[in-house]
N, C-alpha and C positions, 0 to 999 in steps of 0.2 A: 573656695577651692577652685583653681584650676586645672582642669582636662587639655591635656593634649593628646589627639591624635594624628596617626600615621595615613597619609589621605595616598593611592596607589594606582595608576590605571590598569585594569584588568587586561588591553590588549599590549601593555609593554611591560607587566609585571613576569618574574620567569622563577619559578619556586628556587629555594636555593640548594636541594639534591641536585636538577639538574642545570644549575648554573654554569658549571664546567664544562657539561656535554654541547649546551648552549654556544656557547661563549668561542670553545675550539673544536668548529666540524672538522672532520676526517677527509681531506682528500686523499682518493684513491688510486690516483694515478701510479701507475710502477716506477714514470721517473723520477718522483720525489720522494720511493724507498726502495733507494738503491742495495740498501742490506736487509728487506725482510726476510728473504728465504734463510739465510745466516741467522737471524734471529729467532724464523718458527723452527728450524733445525737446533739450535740450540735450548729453545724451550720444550724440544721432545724430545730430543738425550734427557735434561732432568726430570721430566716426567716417568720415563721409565726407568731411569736409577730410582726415581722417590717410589715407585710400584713395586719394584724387590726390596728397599728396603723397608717398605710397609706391610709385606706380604705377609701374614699370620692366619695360613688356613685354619688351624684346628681351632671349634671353639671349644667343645669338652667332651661330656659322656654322658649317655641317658642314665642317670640313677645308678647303682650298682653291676649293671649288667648283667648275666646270666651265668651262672653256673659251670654251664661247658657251652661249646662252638653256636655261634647264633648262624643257623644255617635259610631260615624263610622269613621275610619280610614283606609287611602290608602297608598300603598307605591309603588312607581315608580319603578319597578322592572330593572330598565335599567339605572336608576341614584342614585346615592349611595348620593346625599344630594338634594332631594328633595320627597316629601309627602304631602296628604293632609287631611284636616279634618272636617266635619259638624259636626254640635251641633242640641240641640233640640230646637232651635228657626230657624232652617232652615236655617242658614245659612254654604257658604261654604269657605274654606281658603286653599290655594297651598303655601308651602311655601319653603322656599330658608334655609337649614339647615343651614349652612357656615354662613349666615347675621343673622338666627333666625328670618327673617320677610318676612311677607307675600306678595307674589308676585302677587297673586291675592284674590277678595274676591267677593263670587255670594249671594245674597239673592236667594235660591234657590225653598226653600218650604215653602207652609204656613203650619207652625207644626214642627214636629220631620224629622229630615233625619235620616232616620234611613238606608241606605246603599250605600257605595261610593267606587270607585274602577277606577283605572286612567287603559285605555285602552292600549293595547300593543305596539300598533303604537307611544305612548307617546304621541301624540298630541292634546287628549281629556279625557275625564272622564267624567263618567258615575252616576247617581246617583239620589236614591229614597228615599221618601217618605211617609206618612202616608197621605198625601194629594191623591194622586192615581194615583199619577204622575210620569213619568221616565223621566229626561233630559239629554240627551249629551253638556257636556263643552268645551269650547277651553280652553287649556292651556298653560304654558309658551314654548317658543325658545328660545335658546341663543341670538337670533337673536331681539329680541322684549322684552328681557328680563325688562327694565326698564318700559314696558306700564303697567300700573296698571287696569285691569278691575272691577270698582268697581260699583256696584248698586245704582239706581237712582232713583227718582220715576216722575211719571207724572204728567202734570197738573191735573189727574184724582185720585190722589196718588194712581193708578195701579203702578207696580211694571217695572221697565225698563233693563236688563240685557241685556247687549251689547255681551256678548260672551257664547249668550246661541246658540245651531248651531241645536237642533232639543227636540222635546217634543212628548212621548210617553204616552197614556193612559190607566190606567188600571180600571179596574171593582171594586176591592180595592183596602185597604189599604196596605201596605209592607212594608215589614220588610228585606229583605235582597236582596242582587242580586249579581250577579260575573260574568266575563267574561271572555272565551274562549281564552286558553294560544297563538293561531295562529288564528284560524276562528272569523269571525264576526258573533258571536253567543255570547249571555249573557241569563242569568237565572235571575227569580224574583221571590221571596216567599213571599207566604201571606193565604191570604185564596187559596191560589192554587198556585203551581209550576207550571210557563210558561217559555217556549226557545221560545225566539225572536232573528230575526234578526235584525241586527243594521240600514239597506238597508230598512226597511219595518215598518209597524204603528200596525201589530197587530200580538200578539204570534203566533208561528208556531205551537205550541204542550201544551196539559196539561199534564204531568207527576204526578200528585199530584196518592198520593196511602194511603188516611184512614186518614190525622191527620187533624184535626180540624185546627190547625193552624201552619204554618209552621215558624221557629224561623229564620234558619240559612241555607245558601246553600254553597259550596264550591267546586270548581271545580280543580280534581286532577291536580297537576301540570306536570306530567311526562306522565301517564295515561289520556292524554288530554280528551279523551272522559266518563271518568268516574266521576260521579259529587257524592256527599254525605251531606244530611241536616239532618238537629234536628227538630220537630214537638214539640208539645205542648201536644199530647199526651205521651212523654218518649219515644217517638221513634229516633230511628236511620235508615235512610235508604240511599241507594247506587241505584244508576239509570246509565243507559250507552246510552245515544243521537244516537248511533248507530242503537241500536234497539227499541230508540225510548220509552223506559218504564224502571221501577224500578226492580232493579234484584233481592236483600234481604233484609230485616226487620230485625233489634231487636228490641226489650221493655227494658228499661231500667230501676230501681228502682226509680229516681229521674228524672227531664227533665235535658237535655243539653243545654248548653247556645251559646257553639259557637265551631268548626272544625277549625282541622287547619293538614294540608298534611305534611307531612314529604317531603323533597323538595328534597332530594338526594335518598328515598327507595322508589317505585311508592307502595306499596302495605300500608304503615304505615301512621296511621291518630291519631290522638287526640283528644279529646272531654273537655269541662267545661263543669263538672256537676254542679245541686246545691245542691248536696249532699258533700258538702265542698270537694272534693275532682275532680282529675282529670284524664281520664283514654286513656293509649298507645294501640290501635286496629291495626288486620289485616284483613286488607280487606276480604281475602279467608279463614281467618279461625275466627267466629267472635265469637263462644260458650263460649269465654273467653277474658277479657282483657290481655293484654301481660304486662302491668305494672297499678300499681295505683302508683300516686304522691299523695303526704297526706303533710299537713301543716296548711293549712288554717282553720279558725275558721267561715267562713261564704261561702256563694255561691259563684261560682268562674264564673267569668263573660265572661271571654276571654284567649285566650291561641293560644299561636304563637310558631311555630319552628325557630330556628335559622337556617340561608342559609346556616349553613353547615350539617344541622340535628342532631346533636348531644346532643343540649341544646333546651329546652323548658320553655318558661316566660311565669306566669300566673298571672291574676289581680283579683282580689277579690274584693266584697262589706265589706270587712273587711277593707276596704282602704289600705289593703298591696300588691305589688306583690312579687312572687318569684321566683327564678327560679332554673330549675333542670336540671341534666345528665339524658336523656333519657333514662338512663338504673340503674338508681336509684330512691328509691321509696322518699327519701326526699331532700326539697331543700339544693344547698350548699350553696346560701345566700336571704336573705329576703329586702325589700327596704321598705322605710316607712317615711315619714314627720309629721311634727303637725299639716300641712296644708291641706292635699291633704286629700280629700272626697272619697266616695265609688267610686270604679275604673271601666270604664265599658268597657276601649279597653289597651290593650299594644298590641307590636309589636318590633320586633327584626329590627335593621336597616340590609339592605343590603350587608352590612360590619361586620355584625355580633358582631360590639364592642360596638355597643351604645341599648338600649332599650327605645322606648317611650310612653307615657303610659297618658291616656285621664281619667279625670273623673269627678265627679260631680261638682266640681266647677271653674268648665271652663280652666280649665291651661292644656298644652301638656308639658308633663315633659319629660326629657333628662337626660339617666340614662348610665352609664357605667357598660358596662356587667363585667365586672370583676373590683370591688370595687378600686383595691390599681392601677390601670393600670395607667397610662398617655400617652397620646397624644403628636406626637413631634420625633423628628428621636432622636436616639441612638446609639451611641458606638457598635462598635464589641463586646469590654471589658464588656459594660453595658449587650447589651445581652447575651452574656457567663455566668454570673454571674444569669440573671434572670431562663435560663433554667437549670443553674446546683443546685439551689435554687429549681425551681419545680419538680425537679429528687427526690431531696434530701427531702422535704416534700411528694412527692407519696413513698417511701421507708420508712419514716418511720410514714406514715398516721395513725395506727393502735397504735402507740404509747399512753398510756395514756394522756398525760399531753398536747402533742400536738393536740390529739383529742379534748380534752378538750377548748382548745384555738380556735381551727381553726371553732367550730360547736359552738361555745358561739355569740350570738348577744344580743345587748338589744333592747327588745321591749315594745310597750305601754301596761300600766298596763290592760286595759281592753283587749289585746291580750292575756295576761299571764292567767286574770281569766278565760276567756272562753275558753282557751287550757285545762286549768286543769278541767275543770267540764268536756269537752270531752273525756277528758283521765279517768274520774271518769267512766262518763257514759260507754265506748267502754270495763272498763274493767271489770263492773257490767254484761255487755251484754253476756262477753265473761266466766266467772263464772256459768251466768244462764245457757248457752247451755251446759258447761262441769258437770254441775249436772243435766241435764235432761239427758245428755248422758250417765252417771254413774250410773242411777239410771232406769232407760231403756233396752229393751231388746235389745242385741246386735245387731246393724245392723240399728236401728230403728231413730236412730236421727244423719244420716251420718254429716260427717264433709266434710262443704263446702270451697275449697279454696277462700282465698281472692279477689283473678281476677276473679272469679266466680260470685260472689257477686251483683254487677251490672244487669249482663243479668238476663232476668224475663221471657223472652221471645222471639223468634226467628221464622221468617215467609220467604218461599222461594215462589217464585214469579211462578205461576203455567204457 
């Protein structure tokens, strides 16, 4: 028998992947590609045609949904597929994102729950009502993952919950509560802001400072000891547990609906007005907003930072949410069904790619933060291609025709009418003050910036 082999020097051998790249370097001189820019401008037109038409926010529904309006929403802050949700029939549901079904379920209040929030230790959750009631929940382990705790009633048809682990009393009714990113300290709003501890049966402290009714509480995330609520008066106020009281007030034009922390800057917060719009704050410096987000056509109910800070999703009674770059005043896309009712909670998942979004009739929807994305591993080649694609549309963003494409969505016709009467109205408004100004002694009818706008008023804590 004879052998033949292939004999090869190692310093002139060149594998045959990259034979080609070998073989034909790249010169980079501009005057021997006289049509590049012609060609990245035309590979970022169809990069953003192929992005609308591969846009498919919705992915589906958590499980059956709820009964009536899901109005509070938790997110496990230490698990990337797990969450939970109450409705206004008091009921509660933990669910298992990965299956989309619920892993447990409490008949919890009689009435609205109106605030829920899974505790840091992960192994309970917290959560009130309009009944006047606070209860701590057990919830899921890996470990116990398949027991389902579900509600039962008695021969009394009293209500039987097997994994309720302690029940706190309040004076009233509440509306919101949040709990201490390390310490076993949570907050309750209602007719008064109380700090309780979780070890004990009765508030440590009232914190309340002027508002008739307190809407919303939110306890900074980075800034652990700094908390911030909405009142019912238009107020915005900032309190610090350290010293035990509120440190500044503002008034706002409109009330707020709901806070949310910027989770990577300790000093930057958000607000839902229901002045259709939504406004970027700092803490230390508050005589102005630092951004408005503007799109919606109705109150805007809820508003969450993305875990990376960057992006913010809002939900609206217009039944649309949308969502923005923090440092842009409109959204860059809007999410909307035929089905889905006025929205009263969204939320950024953990992992920053999914958004889910609660509203009036009953469904938890599961939205993809970025329309044309998909799920699933990919190619080196495949991602090469997607980030040299979004080089290539942020470069040539400002173009006409691409702008044109990339900011075009279609929405419902009653979106489109009452966009244009506000855009009627805002620019009616904006005419009257520039002929009162005109016609005015100079000085006399100053011009208010837009961030401005809002604040009405601002109170330092003596």
């Amino acid at each position: 028998m004879k052998i033949k082999t292939i004999s090869r020097s190692s310093d002139s051998y060149v594998p045959v992947s990259n034979a080609r790249e070998s073989a034909l370097p790249r010169n980079l001189n501009p005057e021997l590609h006289p049509f590049e820019r012609a060609r990245e401008y035309t590979r970022a037109l169809n990069a953003t045609k192929l992005e609308r038409v591969f846009a498919q926010p919705f992915v589906g529904t958590l499980g059956d949904g709820h009964r009536d309006g899901v109005y509070a929403f938790a997110k496990n802050f230490s698990s990337v597929n797990k969450v939970a949700t109450a409705s206004g029939d008091g009921i509660i549901k933990y669910w298992d994102i990965t299956s989309r079904s619920e892993t447990y379920s409490y008949k919890a209040h009689y009435g609205m729950c109106s605030g829920l929030i899974v505790t840091p230790n992960q192994k309970s959750m917290l959560s009130c009502g309009v009944d006047k009631t606070i209860k701590l929940w057990e919830i899921s382990n890996d470990s116990d993952y398949n027991q389902n705790y579900n509600y039962t009633l008695n021969s009394d048809n009293s209500i039987s919950n097997k994994g309720l682990l302690k029940t706190y009393l309040a004076d009233f009714s509440l509306m919101s509560l949040d709990h201490h990113q390390s310490d076993d300290l949570f907050i309750t709003a209602g007719l008064e802001i109380n700090l309780w501890d979780i070890n004990r049966n009765k508030p440590l402290s009232n914190l309340s400072w002027g508002a008739d009714n307190i809407t919303c509480v939110k306890f900074n995330k980075t800034e652990t000891s700094i908390f911030a609520s909405t009142g019912s008066d238009n107020s915005v106020i900032l309190y610090d547990i350290r010293t035990n009281s509120p440190t500044q007030k503002i008034k706002t034009s409109m009330r707020n609906n709901s806070i949310s922390w910027n989770p990577m800057e300790a000093y930057i917060f958000a607000t839902a007005n229901e002045d259709q719009n939504s406004y970027l704050w700092d803490m230390r410096y508050m005589d102005k907003s630092l951004n408005v987000f503007k799109g919606h056509v109705n109150a805007v109910m809820d508003i969450d930072f993305s875990p990376t800070g960057k992006e913010i999703v809002t939900g609206s009674y217009d039944k649309t949410l949308r969502i923005f770059d923090s440092n842009k005043g409109h959204s860059r896309d809007v999410y909307h069904t035929k089905r889905m009712q006025r929205i009263f909670i969204t939320k950024f998942s953990m992992d920053s790619k999914y958004i889910f979004s609660g509203s009036d009739d009953g469904n938890i929807r599961i939205w993809r933060s970025h329309a044309n994305e998909r799920s699933g591993p990919k190619s080196s080649k495949k991602r090469s291609k997607e980030e040299y694609d979004e080089k290539l549309k942020e470069r040539y963003a400002d173009m006409p025709e691409i702008r044109r494409i990339s900011r075009h969505r279609h929405l419902p016709g009653y979106i489109k009418t009452a966009d244009h009467i506000k855009t009627e109205e805002t620019q009616s408004l904006k005419r009257r003050e520039d002929n009162r100004r005109n016609h005015s002694t100079p000085g006399s009818v100053p011009y208010i910036p837009e961030r401005s706008k809002p604040v009405v008023g601002r109170v330092h804590k003596q």
